[in-house]
C-alpha positions in Angstrom: 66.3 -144.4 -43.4 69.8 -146.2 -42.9 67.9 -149.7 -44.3 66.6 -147.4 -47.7 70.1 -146.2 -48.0 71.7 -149.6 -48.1 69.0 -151.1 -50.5 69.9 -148.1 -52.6 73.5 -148.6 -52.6 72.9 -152.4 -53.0 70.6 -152.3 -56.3 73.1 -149.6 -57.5 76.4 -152.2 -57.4 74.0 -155.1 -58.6 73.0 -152.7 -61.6 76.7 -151.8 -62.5 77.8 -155.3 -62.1 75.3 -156.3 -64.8 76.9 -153.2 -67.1 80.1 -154.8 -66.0 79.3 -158.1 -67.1 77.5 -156.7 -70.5 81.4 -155.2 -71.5 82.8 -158.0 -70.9 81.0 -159.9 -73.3 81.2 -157.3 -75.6 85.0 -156.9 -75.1 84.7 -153.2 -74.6 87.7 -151.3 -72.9 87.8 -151.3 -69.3 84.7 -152.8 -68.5 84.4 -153.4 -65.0 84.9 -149.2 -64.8 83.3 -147.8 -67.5 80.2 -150.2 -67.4 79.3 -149.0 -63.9 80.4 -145.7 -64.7 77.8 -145.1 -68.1 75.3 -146.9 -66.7 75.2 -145.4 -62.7 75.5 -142.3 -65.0 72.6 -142.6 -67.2 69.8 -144.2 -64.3 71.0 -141.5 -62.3 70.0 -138.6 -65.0 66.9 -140.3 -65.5 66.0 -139.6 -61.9 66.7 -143.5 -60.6 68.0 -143.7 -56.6 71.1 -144.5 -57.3 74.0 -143.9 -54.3 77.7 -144.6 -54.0 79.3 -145.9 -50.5 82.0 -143.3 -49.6 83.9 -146.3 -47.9 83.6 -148.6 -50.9 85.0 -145.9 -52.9 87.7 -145.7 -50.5 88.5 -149.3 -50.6 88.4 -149.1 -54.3 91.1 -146.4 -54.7 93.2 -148.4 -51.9 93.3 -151.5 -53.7 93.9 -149.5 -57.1 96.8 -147.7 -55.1 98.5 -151.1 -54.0 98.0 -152.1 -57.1 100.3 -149.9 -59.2 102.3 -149.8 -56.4 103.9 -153.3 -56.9 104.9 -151.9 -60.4 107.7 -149.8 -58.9 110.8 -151.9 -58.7 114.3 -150.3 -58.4 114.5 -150.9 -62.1 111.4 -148.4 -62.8 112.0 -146.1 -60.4 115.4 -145.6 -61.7 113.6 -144.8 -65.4 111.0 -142.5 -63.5 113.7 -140.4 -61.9 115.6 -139.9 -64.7 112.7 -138.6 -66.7 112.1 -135.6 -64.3 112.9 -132.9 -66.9 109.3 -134.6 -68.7 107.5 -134.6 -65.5 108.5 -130.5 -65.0 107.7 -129.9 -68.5 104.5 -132.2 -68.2 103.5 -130.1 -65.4 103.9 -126.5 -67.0 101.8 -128.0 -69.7 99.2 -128.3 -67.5 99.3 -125.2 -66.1 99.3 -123.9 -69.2 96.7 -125.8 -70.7 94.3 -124.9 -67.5 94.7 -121.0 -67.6 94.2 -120.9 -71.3 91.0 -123.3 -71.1 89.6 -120.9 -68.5 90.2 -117.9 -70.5 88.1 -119.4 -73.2 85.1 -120.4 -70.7 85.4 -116.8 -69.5 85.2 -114.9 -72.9 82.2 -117.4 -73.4 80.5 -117.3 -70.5 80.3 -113.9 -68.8 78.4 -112.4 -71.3 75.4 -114.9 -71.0 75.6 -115.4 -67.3 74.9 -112.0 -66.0 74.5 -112.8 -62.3 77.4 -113.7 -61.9 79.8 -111.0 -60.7 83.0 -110.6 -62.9 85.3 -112.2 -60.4 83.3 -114.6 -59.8 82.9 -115.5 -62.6 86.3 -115.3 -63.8 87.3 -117.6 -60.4 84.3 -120.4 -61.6 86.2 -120.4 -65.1 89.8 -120.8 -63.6 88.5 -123.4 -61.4 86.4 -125.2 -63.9 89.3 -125.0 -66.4 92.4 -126.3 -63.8 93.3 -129.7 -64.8 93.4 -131.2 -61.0 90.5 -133.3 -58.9 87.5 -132.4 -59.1 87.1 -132.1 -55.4 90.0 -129.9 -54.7 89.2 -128.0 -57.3 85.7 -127.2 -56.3 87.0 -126.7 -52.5 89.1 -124.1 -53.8 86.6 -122.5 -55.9 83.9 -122.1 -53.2 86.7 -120.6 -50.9 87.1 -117.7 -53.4 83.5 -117.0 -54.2 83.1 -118.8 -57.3 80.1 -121.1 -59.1 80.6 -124.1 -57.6 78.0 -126.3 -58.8 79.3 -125.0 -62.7 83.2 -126.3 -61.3 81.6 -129.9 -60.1 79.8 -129.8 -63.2 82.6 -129.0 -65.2 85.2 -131.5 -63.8 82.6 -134.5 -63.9 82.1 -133.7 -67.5 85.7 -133.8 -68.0 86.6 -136.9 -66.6 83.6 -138.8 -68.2 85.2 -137.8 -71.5 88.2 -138.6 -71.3 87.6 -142.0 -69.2 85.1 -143.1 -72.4 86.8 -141.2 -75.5 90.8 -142.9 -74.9 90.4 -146.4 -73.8 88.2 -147.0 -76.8 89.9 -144.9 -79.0 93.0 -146.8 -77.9 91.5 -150.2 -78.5 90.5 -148.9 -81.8 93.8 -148.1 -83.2 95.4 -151.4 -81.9 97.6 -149.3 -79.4 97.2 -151.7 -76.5 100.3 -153.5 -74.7 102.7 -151.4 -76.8 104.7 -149.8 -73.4 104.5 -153.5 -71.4 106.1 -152.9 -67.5 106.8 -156.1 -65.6 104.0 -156.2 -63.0 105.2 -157.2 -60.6 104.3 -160.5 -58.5 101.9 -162.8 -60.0 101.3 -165.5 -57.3 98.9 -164.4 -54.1 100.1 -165.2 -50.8 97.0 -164.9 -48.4 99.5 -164.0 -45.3 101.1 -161.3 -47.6 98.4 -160.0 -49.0 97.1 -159.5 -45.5 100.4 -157.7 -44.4 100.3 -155.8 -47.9 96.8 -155.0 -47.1 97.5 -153.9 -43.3 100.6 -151.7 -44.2 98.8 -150.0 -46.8 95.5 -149.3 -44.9 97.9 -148.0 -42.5 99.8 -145.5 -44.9 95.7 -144.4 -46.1 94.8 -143.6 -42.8 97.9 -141.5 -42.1 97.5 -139.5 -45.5 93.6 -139.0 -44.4 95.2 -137.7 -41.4 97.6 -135.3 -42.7 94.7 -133.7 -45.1 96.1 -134.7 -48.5 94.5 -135.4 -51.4 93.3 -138.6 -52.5 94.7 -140.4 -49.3 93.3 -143.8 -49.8 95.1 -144.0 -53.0 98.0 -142.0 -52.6 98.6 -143.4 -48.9 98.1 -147.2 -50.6 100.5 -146.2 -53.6 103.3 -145.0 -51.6 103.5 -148.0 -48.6 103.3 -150.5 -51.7 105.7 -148.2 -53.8 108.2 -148.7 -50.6 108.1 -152.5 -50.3 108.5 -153.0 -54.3 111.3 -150.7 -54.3 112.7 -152.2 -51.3 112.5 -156.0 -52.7 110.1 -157.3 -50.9 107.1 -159.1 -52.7 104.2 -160.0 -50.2 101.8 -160.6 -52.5 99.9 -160.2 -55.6 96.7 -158.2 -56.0 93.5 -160.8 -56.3 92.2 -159.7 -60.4 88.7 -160.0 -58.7 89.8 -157.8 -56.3 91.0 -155.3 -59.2 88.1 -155.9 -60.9 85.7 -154.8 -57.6 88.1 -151.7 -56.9 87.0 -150.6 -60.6 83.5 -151.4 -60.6 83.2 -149.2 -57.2 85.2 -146.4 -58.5 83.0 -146.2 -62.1 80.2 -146.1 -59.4 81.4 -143.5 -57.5 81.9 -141.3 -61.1 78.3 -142.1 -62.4 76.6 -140.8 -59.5 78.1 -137.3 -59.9 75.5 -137.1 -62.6 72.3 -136.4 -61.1 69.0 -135.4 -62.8 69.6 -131.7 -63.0 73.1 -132.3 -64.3 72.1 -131.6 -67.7 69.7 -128.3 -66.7 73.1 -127.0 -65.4 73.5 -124.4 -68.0 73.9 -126.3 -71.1 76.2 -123.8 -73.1 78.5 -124.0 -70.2 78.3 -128.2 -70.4 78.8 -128.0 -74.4 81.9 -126.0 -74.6 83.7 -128.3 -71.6 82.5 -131.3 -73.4 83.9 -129.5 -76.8 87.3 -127.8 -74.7 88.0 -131.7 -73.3 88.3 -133.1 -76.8 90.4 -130.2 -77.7 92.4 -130.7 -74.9 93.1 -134.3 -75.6 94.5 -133.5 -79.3 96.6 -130.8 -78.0 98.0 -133.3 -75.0 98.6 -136.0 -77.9 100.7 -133.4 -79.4 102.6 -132.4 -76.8 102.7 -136.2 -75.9 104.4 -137.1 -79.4 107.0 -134.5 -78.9 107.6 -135.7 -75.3 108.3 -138.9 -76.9 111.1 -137.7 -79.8 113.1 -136.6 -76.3 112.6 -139.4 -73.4 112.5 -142.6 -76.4 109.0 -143.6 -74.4 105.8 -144.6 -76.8 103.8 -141.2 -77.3 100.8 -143.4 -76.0 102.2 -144.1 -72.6 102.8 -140.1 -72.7 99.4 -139.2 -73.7 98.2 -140.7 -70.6 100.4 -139.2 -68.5 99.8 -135.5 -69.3 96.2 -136.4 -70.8 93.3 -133.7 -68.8 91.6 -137.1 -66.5 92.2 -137.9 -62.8 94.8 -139.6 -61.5 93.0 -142.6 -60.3 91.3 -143.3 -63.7 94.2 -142.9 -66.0 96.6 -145.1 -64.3 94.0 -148.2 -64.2 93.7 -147.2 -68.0 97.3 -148.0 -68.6 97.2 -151.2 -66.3 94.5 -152.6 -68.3 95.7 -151.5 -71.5 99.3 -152.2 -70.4 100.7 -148.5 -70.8 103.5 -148.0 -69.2 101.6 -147.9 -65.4 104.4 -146.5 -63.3 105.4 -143.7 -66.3 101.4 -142.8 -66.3 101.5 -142.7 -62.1 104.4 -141.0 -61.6 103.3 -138.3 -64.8 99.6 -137.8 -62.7 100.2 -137.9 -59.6 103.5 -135.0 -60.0 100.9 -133.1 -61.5 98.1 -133.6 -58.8 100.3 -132.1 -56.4 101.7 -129.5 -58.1 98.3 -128.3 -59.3 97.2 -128.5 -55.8 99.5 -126.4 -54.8 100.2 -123.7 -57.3 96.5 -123.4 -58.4 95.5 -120.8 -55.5 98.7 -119.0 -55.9 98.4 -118.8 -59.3 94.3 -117.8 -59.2 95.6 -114.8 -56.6 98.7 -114.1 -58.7 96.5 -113.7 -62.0 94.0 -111.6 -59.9 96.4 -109.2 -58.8 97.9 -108.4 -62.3 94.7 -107.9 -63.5 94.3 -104.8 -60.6 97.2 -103.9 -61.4 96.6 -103.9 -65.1 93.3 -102.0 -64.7 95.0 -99.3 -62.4 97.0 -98.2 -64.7 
């Protein structure tokens, strides 16, 4: 069994590093994540064996996480803090933008999907409609008797959208490298990459720990965030080494969709696929008018408060050069306040609806 699982997980990375390759040569946006990501996606809804390496994901987000890191200087950080006003408003967007999304899949929903109870049904929506990770959200969701395999569902579908509909609607418009940040170091230092690499493993393992959210990348971001802030450059991140991090991460995204995904009520796919795009035109909006007020490009904006993950969006604006640390510092605020308020807010709603119907 353990040799079957490896040759699985082996012919899986060989398979997305021939997609990876294909983009390349076709100069698409991205390519060494969305490559793996469409084609892991489509073998795997055509019933192919295809598996994803929880520790290779891992190691992916960590390198991502150093990564952006080393784009923090006192300079940045300086900007980022003085844009928290954005980041609040950013965030109540998102709220926002979550609760009315779920009132929609409700009102469509729990009329055709009669066995599921009303609360249910109405925590599956809420849950489904949250813009926060996909895991989270789905934890939460089982924990209050929703449809979880309709949340999982719904936030795979949502990521895969956005990760394929901006970086090529981007590269179409010609609005790459408009928001350039200094990256950083350029030169690799074996012995500080090492130490870089050590520390950071080190601030992973200690998120994992403490039961946060996204620890390899969060634990990586912040150990690197401290060194680039404090002046000290160890190293440079290896661009193979980027390039592997994305390929495993697209990996880990295009085996979400398995060969039932698409018997998992249809409707319910169509109108999150539909809700997603409307979500990104109302996020460009509120993007532009972010942009009349902090003097950043509206694009650098749009991928800050735009409805994908985190880890996604932020390798977006690296490779697009985006304005990285703006895009970080919007997504991950937002992660954590969504984690957060989003049971609070679930039981919050719940109780004014009693109340409403008491009355």
């Amino acid at each position: 069994m353990r040799l079957h699982y490896t040759l699985r997980v082996t012919l899986t990375l060989l398979l997305a590093l021939g997609a990876a390759a294909l983009c390349v040569a076709l100069r698409t946006p991205l390519p060494w994540m969305i490559g793996p990501l469409v084609v892991t996606a489509m073998a795997s809804m055509a019933g192919a064996p295809t598996e994803s390496w929880a520790p290779l994901r891992n190691g992916g987000q960590w390198v991502i996480g150093a990564a952006l890191g080393l784009y923090f200087t006192p300079q940045v950080m300086a900007l980022v803090a003085s844009l928290w006003w954005a980041i609040l408003l950013a965030i109540a967007w998102a709220l926002m933008l979550g609760v009315s999304f779920a009132a929609v899949l409700y009102r469509l929903h729990a009329p055709r999907l009669a066995g599921v109870a009303p609360d249910a049904m109405r925590a599956t929506a809420f849950f489904a409609g949250a813009v926060g990770g996909a895991s989270e959200m789905t934890l939460l969701a089982e924990r209050v008797g929703a449809r979880t395999d309709l949340v999982a569902a719904a936030h795979s579908l949502r990521l895969m959208v956005v990760v394929l509909v901006i970086p090529f609607g981007l590269q179409a418009s010609g609005l790459t490298g408009v928001d350039v940040t200094s990256p950083g170091p350029r030169i690799v230092h074996p012995s500080g990459l090492l130490a870089l690499g050590v520390c950071t493993v080190a601030g992973a393992l200690l998120m994992q720990r403490l039961g946060r959210a996204n620890p390899w990348f969060m634990g990586s971001l912040v150990v690197a965030m401290g060194f680039t802030m404090a002046g000290i450059t160890l190293s440079a991140i290896p661009v193979a080494l980027s390039n592997a991090a994305q390929l495993v991460i697209g990996v880990s995204l295009g085996v979400r969709f398995t060969s039932g995904f698409l018997h998992t009520a249809p409707r319910w796919l169509a109108s999150v696929a539909l809700g997603t795009l409307v979500m990104m035109g109302l996020c460009a909006g509120f993007a532009w008018l972010l942009s009349l007020g902090t003097g950043l490009h509206p694009v650098t904006l749009l991928l800050g408060t735009s409805p994908g993950g985190i880890t996604e969006m932020s390798i977006t604006a690296k490779v697009l050069q985006l304005g990285v640390p703006v895009v970080t510092a919007f997504q991950v605020c937002r992660l954590v306040a969504v984690l957060l308020l989003a049971n609070p807010l679930w039981h919050w709603l719940r109780a004014r609806r009693a109340r409403d119907a008491a009355r």
